[in-house]
C-alpha positions as CSV (number, residue, x, y, z in Angstrom):
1,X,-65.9,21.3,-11.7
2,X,-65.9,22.9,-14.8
3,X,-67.2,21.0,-18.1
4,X,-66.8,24.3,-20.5
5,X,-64.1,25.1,-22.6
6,X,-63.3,28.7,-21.8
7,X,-63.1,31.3,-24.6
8,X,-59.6,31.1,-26.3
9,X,-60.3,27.5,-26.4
10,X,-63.7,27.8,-28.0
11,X,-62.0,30.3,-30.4
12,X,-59.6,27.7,-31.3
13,X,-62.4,24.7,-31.9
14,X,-64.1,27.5,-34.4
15,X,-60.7,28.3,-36.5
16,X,-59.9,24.6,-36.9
17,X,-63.8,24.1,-38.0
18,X,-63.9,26.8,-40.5
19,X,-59.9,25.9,-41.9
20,X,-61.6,22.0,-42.4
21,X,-64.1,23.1,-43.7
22,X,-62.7,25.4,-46.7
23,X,-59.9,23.3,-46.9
24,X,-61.3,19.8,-47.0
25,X,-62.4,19.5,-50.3
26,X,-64.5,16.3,-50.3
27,X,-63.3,15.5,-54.1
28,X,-60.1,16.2,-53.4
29,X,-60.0,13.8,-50.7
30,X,-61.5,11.1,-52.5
31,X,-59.0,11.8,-55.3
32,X,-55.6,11.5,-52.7
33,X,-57.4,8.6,-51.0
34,X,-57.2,6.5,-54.2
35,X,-54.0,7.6,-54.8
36,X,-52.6,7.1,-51.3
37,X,-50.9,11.0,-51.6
38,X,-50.1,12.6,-48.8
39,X,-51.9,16.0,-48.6
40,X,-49.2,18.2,-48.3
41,X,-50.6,21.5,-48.9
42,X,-53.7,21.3,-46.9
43,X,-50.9,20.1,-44.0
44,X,-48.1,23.2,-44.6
45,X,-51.0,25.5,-44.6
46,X,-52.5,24.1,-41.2
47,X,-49.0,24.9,-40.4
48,X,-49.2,28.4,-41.6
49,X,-52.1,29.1,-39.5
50,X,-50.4,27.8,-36.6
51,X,-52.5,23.9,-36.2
52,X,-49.4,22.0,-35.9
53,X,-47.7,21.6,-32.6
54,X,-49.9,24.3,-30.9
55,X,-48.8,22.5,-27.8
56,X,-44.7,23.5,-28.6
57,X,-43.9,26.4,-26.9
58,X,-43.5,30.2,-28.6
59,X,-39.5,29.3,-28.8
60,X,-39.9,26.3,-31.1
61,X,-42.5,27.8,-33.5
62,X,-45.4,26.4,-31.1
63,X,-48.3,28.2,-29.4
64,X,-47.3,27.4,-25.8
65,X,-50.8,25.8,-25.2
66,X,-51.6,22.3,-23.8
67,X,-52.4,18.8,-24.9
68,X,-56.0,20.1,-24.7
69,X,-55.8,22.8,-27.5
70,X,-54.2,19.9,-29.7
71,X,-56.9,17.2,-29.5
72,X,-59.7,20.0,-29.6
73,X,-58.2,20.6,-33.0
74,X,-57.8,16.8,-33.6
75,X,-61.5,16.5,-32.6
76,X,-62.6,18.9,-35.4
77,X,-60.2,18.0,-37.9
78,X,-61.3,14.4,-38.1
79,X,-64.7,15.4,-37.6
80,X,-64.9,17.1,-41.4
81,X,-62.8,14.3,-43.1
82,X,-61.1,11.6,-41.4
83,X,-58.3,10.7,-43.8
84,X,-57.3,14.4,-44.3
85,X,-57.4,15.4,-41.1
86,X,-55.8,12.2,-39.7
87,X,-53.0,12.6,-42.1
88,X,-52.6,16.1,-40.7
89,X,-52.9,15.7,-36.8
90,X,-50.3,13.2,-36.9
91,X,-47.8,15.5,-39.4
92,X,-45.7,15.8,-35.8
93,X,-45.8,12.0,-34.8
94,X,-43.4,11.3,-32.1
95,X,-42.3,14.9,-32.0
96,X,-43.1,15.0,-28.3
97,X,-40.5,13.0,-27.6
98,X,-38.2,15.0,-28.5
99,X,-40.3,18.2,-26.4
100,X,-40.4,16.2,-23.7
101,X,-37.2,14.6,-22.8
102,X,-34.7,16.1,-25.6
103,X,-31.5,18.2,-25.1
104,X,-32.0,22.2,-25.6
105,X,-29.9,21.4,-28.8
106,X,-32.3,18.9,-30.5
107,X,-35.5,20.9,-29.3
108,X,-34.4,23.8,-31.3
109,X,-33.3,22.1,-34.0
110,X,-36.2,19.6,-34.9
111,X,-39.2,21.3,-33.3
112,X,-39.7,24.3,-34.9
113,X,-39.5,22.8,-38.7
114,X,-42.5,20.5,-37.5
115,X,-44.1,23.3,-36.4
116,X,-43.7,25.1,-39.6
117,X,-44.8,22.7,-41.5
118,X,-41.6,21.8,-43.2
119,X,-40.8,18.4,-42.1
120,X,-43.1,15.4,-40.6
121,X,-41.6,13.3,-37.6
122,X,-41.7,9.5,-36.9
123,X,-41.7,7.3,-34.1
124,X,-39.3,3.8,-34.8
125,X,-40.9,1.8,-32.1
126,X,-42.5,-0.9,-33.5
127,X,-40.5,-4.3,-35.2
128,X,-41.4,-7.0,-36.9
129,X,-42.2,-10.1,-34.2
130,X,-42.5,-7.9,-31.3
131,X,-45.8,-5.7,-32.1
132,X,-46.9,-4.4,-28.6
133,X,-44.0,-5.5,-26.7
134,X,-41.4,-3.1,-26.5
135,X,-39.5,-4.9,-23.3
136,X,-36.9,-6.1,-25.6
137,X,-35.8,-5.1,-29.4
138,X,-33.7,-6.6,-31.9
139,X,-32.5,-2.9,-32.8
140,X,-29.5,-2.2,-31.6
141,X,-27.5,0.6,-30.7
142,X,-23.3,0.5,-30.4
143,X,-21.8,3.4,-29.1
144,X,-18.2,4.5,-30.8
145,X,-16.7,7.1,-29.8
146,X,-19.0,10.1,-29.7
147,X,-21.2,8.4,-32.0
148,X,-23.7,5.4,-31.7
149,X,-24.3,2.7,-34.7
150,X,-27.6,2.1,-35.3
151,X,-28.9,-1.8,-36.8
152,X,-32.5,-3.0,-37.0
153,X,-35.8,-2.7,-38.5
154,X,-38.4,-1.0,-37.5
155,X,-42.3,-1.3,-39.0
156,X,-45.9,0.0,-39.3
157,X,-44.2,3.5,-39.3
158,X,-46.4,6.3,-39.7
159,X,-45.0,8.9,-41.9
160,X,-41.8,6.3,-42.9
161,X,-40.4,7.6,-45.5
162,X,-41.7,11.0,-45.5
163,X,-40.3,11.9,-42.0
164,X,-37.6,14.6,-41.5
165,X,-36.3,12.5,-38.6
166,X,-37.3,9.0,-36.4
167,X,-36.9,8.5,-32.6
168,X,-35.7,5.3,-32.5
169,X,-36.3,2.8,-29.9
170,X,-32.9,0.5,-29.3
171,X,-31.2,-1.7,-27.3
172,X,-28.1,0.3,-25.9
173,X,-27.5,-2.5,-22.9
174,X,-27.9,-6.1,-24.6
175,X,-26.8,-7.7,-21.5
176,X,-29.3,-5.6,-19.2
177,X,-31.7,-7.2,-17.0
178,X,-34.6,-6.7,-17.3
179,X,-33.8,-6.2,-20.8
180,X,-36.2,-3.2,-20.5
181,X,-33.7,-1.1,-19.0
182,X,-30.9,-1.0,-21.1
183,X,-33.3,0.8,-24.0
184,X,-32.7,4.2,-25.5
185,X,-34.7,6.5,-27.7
186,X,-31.8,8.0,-29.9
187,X,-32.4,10.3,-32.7
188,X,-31.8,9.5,-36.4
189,X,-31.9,12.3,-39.5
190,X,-33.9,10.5,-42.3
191,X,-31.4,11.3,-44.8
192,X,-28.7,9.3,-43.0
193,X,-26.4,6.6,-44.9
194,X,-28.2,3.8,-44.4
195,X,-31.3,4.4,-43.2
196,X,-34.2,3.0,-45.8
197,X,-37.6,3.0,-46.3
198,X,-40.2,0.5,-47.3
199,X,-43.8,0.8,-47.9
200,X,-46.0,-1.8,-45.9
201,X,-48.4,-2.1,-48.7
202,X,-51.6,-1.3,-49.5
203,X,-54.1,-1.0,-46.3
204,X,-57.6,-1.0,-45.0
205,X,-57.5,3.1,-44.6
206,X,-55.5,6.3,-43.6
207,X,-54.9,5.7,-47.3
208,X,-52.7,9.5,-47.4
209,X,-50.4,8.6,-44.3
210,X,-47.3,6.5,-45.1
211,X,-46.7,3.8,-43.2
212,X,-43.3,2.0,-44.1
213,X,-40.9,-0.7,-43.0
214,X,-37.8,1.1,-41.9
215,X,-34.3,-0.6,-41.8
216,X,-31.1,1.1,-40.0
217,X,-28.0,-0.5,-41.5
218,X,-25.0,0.8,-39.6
219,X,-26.6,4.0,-39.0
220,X,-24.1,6.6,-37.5
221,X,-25.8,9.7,-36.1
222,X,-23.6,11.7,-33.2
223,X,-23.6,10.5,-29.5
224,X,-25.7,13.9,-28.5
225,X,-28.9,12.4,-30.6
226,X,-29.7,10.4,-27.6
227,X,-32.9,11.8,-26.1
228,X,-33.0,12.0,-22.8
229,X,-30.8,9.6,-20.5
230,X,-29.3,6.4,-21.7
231,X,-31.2,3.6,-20.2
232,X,-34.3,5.5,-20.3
233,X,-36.1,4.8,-23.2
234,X,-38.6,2.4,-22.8
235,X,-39.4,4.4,-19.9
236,X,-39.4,7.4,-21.8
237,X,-41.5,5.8,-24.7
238,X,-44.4,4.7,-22.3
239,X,-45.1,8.7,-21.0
240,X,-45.0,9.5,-24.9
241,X,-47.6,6.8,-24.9
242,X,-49.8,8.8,-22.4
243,X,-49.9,11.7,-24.6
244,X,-50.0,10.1,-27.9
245,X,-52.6,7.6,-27.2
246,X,-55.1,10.9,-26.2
247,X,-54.6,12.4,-29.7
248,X,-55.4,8.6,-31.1
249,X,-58.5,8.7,-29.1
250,X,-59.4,12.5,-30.3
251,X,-58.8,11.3,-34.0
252,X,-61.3,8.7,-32.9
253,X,-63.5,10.7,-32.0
254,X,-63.3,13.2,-35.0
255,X,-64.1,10.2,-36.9
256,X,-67.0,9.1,-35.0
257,X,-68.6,12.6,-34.7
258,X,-68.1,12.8,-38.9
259,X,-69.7,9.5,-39.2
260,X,-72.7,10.9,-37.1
261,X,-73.0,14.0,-38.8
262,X,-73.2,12.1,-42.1
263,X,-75.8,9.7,-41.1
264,X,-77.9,12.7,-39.4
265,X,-78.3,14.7,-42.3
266,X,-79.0,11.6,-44.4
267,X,-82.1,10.0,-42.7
268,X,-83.5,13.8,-42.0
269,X,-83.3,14.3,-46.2
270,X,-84.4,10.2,-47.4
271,X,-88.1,9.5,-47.9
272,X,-88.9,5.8,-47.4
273,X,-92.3,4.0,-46.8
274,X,-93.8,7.7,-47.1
275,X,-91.9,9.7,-45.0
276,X,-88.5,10.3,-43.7
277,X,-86.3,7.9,-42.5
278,X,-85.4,10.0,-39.4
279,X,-89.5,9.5,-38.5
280,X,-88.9,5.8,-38.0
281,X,-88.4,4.8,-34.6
282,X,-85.8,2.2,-34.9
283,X,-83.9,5.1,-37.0
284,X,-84.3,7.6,-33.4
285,X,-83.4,5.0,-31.2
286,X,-79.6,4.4,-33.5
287,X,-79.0,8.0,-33.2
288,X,-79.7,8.4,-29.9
289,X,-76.9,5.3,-29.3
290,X,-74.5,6.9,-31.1
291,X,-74.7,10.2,-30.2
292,X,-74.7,9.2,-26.5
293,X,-71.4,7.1,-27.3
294,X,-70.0,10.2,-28.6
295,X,-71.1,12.4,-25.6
296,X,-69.4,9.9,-23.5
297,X,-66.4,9.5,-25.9
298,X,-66.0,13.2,-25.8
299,X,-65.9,13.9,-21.9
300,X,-63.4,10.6,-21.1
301,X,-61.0,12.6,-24.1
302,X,-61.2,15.5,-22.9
303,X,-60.9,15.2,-19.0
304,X,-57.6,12.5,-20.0
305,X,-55.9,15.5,-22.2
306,X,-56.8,18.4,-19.5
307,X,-55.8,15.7,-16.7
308,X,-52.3,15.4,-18.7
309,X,-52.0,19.1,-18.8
310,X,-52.1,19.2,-15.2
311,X,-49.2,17.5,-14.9
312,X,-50.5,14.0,-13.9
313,X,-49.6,10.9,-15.7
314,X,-52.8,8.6,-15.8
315,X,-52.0,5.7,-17.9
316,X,-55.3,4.0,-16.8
317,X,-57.2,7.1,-18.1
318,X,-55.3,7.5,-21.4
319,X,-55.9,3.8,-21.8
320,X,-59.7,4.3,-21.2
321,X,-60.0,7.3,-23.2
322,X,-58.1,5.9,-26.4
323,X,-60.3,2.0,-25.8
324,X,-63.7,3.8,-26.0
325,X,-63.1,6.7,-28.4
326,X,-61.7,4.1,-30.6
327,X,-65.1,1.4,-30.0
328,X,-67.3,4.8,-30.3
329,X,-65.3,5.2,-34.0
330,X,-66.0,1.9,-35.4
331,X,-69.3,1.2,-33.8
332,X,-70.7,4.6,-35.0
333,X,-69.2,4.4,-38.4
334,X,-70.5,1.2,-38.9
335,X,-74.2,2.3,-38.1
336,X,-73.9,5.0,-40.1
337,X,-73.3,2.9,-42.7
338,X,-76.3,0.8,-41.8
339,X,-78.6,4.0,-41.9
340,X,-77.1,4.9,-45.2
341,X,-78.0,1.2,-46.6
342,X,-76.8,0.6,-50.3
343,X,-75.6,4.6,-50.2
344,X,-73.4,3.7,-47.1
345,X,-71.4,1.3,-49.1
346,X,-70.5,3.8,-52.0
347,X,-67.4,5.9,-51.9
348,X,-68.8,9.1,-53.1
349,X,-71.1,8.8,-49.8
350,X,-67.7,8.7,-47.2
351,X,-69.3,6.9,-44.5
352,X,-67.2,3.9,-45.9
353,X,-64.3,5.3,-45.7
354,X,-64.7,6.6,-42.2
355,X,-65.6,3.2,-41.1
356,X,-61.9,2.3,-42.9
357,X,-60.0,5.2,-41.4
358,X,-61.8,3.9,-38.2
359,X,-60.6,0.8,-37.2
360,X,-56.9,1.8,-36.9
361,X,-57.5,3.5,-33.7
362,X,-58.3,0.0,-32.0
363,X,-55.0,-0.7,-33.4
364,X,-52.2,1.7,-33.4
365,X,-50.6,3.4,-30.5
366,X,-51.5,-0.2,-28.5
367,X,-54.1,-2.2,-29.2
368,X,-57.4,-2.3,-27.5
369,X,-56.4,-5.5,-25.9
370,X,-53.0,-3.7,-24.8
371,X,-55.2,-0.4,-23.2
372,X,-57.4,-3.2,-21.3
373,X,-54.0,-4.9,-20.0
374,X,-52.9,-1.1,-18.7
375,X,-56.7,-0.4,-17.2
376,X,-56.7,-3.7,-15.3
377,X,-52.9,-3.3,-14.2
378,X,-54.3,-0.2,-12.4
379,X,-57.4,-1.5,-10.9
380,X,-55.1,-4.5,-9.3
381,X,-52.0,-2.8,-8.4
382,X,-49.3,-6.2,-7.6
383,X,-50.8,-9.0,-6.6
384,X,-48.9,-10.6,-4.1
């Protein structure tokens, strides 16, 4: 059993370290968190140095490297700012869906400009009503001729609005039972007739990502944007799920490990009561919680995405991985704050805004209450 990442990998860890850290100016992000901007340039220049979709292979602009490669640049990303490098990890959102199950046609058509760095990707799964439950949409898709009409909305979509493209989750079989398996994952260009986007509003955090209400209104794309086989969506959807929710649990992570880093160098610098804050006792004891919770975070992360690269589908794994990395995030960020005190609450400090970019990872990609549902479900099997 091997626990060390081998050389290319480690090579890759230090090139995503250094770009963050010359790249992530800490004003600058404080200056597109206010203004909710998306940071474009820091994204097409990860791009540039090959960042984005290192997991695509060399014939769609990708590295030909595994889910591994993509979270240990995740990891550091997040880890030097985690609204920046959130906005950035998730540029490709969705994007595996069309690597994964999509004709030769759409691969080469949609990958590589994600790649590049010249168009963001969405996923169209969630609607308003539903949340979690993707067993049966009110989206529905007609098909006509060698075309399918698409009609719905669709919300809390990262990068709505910005996207080049959605995969959209609909109902192709509306008298289907179990409703489930008459769902497809079709395709749709953003710049469609009739395809509009809504901002949610303003949020908690991951202040430069979009996240919009998306409505289809007798969408038309061509019948060959289906991705993979009709009536295999939801099915399709769920094994995106087990690769996604690993890069939510690595962007977790990042943000726990900045948190951490933060906090360290604060209570090793401030002078209380005579002498430094990190001398205290009580103030050992909270970093040695969190940086175990990390530790622990990291290995669970990194074993689900290697796992995946092997070729197995572990949802109970994936599940685990994206549950605690995502309690490590908020539970560190918030002691961090603690450890900062008054300083911890300011802006200009970040702990705050990690604690804020934080909580989404309980939320998105399946609650924590959804990956606990998944983890049990595997532990039981059917009950008879």
């Amino acid at each position: 059993m091997e626990f060390e990442l081998n050389k290319p990998q480690k090579e890759i860890q230090k090139a995503a370290r250094e770009f963050a850290k010359g790249e992530f100016d800490k004003e600058l992000a404080l200056e597109l968190d206010r203004k909710h901007e998306f940071p474009k340039k820091i994204w097409q220049k990860a791009a540039e140095l090959g960042f984005i979709g290192v997991h695509f292979p060399e014939e769609y602009s990708g590295q030909g490297l595994g889910v591994l490669e993509n979270i240990i640049i995740a990891d550091e990303l997040c880890a030097r700012d985690s609204t920046i490098g959130s906005a950035v990890i998730l540029a490709g959102f969705a994007s595996e869906c069309v690597l994964r199950f999509g004709s030769e046609e759409l691969k080469k058509k949609f990958l590589p400009p994600v790649a590049e760095g010249k168009m963001l990707s969405a996923g169209a799964f969630t609607e308003p009503g539903h949340g979690s439950d993707i067993t049966s949409l009110d989206t529905i898709a007609v098909k006509h001729g060698n075309e399918w009409i698409i009609n719905g909305t669709k919300t809390f979509i990262t990068n709505g609005g910005l996207a080049g493209y959605y995969c959209v989750l609909c109902q192709t079989d509306i008298d289907c039972e179990p409703s489930y398996r008459g769902i497809s994952l079709i395709l749709a260009e953003a710049d469609r007739p009739g395809i509009s986007a809504t901002d949610v509003g303003k949020k908690m955090g991951i202040h430069m990502m979009a996240t919009a209400e998306v409505n289809f209104k007798d969408v038309r794309v061509p019948a060959t944007n289906l991705i993979g086989k009709e009536g295999k969506g939801f099915y399709q959807v769920l094994e995106f799920f087990d690769e996604s929710r690993i890069l939510v649990a690595a962007q977790a992570l990042g943000i726990a490990q900045g948190a951490f880093d933060r906090a360290l160098a604060y209570v090793k610098e401030r002078e209380q009561f005579g002498q430094k804050i990190a001398q205290f006792q009580v103030t050992q004891h909270k970093l040695a919680d969190m940086a175990t919770k990390i530790e622990l975070a990291r290995l669970i992360t990194y074993k689900a995405a290697w796992n995946f690269d092997q070729g197995r589908i572990d949802p109970k794994l994936t599940s685990m991985a994206k549950m605690y990395a995502a309690r490590t995030a908020v539970e560190v960020a918030d002691e961090a704050i603690q450890l900062l005190g008054g300083y911890g609450y300011m802006t200009e400090y970040e702990v705050e805004r990690f604690y804020r970019d934080a909580k989404i990872t309980e939320i998105y990609e399946g609650t924590k209450e959804i990956q606990k549902n998944t983890i049990a479900s595997a532990i039981l099997g059917k009950l008879k």
